[in-house]
C-alpha positions as CSV (number, residue, x, y, z in Angstrom):
1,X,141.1,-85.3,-68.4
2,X,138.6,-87.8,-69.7
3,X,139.3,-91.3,-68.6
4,X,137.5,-93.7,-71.1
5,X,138.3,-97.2,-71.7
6,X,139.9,-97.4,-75.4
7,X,137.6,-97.3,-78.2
8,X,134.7,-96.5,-76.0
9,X,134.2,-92.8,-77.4
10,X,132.4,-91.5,-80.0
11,X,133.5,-87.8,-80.5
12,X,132.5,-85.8,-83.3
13,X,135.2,-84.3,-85.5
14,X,133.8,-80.5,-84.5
15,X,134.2,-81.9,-81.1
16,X,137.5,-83.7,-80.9
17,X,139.2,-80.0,-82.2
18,X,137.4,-78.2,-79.9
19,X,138.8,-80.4,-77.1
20,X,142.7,-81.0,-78.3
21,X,142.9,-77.0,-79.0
22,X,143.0,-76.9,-75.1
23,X,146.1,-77.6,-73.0
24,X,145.8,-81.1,-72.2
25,X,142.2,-81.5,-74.0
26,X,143.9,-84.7,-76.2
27,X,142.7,-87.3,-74.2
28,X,139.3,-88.0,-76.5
29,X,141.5,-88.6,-79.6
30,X,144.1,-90.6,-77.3
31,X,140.7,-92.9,-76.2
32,X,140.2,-93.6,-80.1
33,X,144.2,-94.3,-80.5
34,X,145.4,-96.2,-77.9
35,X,144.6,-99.7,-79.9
36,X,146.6,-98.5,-82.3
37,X,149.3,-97.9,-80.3
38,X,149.4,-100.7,-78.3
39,X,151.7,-102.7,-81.3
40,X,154.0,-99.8,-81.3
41,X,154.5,-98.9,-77.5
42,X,155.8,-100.3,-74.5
43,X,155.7,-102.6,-71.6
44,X,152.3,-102.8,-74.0
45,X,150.2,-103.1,-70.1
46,X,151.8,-99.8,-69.1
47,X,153.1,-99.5,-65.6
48,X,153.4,-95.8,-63.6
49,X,157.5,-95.0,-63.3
50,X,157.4,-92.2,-61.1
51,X,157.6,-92.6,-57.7
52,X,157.6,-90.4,-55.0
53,X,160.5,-87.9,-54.9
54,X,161.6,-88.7,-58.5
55,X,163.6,-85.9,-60.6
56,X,162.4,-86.4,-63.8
57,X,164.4,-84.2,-66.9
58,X,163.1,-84.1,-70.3
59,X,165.9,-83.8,-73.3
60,X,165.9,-82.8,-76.8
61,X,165.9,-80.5,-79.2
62,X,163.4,-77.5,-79.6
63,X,160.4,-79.4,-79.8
64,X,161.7,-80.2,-75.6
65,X,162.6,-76.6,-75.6
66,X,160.1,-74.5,-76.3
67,X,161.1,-71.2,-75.8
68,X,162.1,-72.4,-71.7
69,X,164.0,-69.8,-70.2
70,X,167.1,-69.5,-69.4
71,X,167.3,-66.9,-66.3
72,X,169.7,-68.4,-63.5
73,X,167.0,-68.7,-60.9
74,X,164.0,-70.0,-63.7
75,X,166.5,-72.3,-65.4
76,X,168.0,-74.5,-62.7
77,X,164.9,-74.2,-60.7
78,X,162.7,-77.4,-60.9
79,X,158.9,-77.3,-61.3
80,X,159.3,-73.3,-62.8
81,X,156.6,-73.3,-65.6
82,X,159.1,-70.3,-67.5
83,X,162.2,-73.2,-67.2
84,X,160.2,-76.1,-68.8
85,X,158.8,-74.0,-71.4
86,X,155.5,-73.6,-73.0
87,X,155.5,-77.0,-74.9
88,X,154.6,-80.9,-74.1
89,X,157.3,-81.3,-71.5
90,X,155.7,-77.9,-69.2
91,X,152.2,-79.3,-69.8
92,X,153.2,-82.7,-69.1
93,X,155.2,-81.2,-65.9
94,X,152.0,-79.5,-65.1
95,X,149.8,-82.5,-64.8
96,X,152.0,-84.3,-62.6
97,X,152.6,-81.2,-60.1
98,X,148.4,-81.0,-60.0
99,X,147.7,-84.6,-59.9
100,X,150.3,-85.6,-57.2
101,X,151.0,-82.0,-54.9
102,X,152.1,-84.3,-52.1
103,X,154.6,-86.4,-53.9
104,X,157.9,-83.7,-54.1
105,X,158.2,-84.5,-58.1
106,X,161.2,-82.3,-59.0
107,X,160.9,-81.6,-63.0
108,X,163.6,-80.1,-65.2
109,X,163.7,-79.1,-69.1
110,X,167.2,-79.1,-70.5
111,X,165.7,-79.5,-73.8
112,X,168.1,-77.0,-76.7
113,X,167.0,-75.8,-80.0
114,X,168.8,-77.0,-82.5
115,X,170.7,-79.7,-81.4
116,X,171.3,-82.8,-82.5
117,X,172.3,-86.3,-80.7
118,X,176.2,-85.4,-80.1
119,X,175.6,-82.0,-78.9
120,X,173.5,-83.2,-76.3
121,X,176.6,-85.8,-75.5
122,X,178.9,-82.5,-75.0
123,X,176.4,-80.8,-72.7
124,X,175.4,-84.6,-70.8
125,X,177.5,-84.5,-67.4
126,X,175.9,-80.9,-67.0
127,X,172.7,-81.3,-68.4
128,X,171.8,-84.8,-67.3
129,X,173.9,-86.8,-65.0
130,X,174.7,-84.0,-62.9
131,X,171.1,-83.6,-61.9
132,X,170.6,-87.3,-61.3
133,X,167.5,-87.7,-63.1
134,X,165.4,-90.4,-61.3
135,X,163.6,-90.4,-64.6
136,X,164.9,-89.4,-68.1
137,X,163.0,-88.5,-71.0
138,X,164.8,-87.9,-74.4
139,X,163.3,-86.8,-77.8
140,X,165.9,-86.3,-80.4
141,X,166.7,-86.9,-84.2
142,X,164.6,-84.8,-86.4
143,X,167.6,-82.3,-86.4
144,X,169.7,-85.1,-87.2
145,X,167.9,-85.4,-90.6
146,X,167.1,-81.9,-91.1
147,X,170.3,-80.8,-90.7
148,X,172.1,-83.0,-93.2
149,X,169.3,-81.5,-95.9
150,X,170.3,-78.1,-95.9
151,X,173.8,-77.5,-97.7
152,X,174.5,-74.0,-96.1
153,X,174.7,-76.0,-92.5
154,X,177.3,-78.3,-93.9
155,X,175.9,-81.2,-91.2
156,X,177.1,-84.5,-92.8
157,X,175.6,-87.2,-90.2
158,X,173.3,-89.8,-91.3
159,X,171.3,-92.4,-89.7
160,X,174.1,-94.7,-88.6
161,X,175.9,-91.8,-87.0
162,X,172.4,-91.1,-85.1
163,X,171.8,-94.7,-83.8
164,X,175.4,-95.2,-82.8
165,X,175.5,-91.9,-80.9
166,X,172.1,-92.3,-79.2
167,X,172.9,-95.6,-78.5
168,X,176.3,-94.3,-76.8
169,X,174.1,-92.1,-75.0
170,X,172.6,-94.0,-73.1
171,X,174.9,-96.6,-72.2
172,X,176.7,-93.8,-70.4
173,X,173.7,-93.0,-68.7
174,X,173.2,-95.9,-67.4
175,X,176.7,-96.3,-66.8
176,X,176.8,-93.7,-64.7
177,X,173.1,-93.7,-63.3
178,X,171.9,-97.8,-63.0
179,X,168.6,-96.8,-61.6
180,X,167.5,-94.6,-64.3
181,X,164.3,-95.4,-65.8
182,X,164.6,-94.2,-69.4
183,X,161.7,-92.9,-72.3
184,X,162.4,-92.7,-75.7
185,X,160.1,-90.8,-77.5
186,X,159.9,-91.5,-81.4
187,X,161.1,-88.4,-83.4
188,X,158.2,-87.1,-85.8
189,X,157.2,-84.7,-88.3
190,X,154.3,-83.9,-90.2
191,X,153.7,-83.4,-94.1
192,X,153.6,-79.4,-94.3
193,X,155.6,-76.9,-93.9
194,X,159.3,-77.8,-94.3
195,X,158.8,-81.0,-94.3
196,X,158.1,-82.6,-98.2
197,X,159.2,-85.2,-100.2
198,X,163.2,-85.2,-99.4
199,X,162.7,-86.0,-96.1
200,X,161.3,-89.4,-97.2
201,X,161.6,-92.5,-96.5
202,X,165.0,-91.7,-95.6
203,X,163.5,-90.0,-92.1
204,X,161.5,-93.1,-91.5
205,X,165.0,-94.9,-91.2
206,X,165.6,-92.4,-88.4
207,X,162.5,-93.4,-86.7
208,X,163.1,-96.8,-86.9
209,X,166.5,-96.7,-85.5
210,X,165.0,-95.0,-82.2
211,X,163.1,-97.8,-81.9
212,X,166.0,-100.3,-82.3
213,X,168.1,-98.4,-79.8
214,X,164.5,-98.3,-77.4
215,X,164.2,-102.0,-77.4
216,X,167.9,-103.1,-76.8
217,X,168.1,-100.5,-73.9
218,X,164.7,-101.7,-72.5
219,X,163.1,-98.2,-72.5
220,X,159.8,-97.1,-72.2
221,X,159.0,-95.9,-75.7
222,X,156.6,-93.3,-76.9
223,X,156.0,-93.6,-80.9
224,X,154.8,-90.2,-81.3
225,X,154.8,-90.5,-85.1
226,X,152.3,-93.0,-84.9
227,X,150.1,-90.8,-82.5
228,X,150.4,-88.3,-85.2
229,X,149.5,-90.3,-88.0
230,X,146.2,-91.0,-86.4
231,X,145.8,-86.9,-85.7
232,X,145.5,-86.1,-89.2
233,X,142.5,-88.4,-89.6
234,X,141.0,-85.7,-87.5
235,X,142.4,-82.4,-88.6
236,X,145.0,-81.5,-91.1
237,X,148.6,-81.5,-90.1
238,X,148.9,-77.9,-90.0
239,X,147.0,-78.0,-87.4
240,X,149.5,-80.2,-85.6
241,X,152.5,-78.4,-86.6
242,X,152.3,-75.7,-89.2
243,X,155.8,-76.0,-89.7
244,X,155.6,-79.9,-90.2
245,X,158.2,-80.2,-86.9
246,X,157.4,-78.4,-83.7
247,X,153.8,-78.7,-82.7
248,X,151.1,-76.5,-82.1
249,X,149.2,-76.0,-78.8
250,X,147.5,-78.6,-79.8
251,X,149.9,-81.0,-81.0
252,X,151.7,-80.0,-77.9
253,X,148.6,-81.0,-75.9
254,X,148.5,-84.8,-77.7
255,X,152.2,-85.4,-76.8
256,X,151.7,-84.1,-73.2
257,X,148.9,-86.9,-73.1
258,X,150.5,-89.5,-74.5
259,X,153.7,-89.3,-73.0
260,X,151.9,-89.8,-69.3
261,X,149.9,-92.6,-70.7
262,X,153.3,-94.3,-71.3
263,X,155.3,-93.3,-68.3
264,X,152.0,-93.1,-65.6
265,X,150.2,-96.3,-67.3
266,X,147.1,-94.6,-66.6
């Protein structure tokens, strides 16, 4: 991974795709970014969370999910590449385990397709607190919004229900787990695909509610949708996510970079 100061590189457009079509290749666009960021993420200095012996568990939907498996001895085993999946969270996973082989890092997905903030409330004593994350990563909501577009799924939430629910989240986290160093990662999509103009500005609500619930909770927070934003000045958004939600490889790579900048500081 490259390691240049913030707006130090000068990457060509033929060479920035070459690099982010590789897992974990992102880091020449994240150089150009990270300014940009800074106003939306924080602590804005960064600090490195994970210590030594952590459990860290990523959350969410399918964009968390990725087509993980869910075999007995692949599922519930941490650090098993099929059990995180083939998406940000396995190729965040997979950095850590690389960069740090002597610091027992136990990483879980429990990421679902599909659901939405309440379901992951019925699955949470299981799925989270039960595995006594030492570090807890959740991406959720753009269900929340899809859902409630589509008449057939009969989903009636809306953006209150989503803040109040994700905000009852995790005050029962920390309820039951003090120590647990949370990261929010800002829902996203991108303008293609099955995402057009109904989705708007309505999901931007959405997005700002994480944020809300971030800051009161005092969470390390990950605004992917800015990240995004910035992606397309690059290369169009179907090449981010052809389906305007769940990312390509090489969206998959960005968010995998991005998300250790925020929780590693580095």
């Amino acid at each position: 991974m490259s390691n240049h100061p913030a707006g130090t590189s000068d990457l060509s457009r033929r060479g920035f795709l070459k690099a982010s079509g590789t897992a974990l290749g992102a880091a020449s666009l994240a150089s150009l970014t990270l300014a940009t960021q800074a106003a939306d993420a924080w602590p804005p200095n960064g600090r490195n969370l994970i210590a030594r012996g952590d459990v860290i568990l990523f959350q969410g939907d399918s964009i968390t999910d990725a087509g993980r498996s869910r075999a007995p001895a692949k599922a519930t085993a941490p650090n098993n590449q099929p059990g995180l999946g083939n998406g940000y969270a396995w190729l965040a996973a997979a950095e850590l385990l690389v960069a740090r082989p002597n610091d027992a890092l136990k990483i879980f997905n429990r990421g679902i397709s599909g659901h939405k903030v309440f379901q992951l409330a019925e699955r949470w004593q299981a799925d989270c607190l039960d595995l006594k994350p030492n570090l807890l990563s959740i991406l959720i909501g753009v269900n929340d919004i899809w859902h409630s577009l589509d008449p057939k799924l009969g989903y009636k939430g809306t953006v209150e229900v989503y803040e109040r629910d994700l905000q009852a989240l995790l005050e029962r986290t920390r309820k039951a787990l003090p120590k647990v160093k949370l990261v929010i990662c800002e829902p996203f999509v991108l303008r293609c695909g099955a995402v057009n103009d109904r989705w708007f500005p309505e999901f931007d609500r959405y997005r700002a509610a994480s944020k809300r619930v971030a800051k009161s909770q005092h969470t390390t927070f990950v605004p992917f949708q800015t990240m995004f934003d910035e992606a397309i000045k690059y290369a169009p958004p179907e090449h981010w996510a052809a389906d305007g939600v769940h990312p390509s490889p090489a969206g998959a790579s960005l968010m995998a970079y991005f998300w250790l900048k925020a929780v590693t500081g580095k």
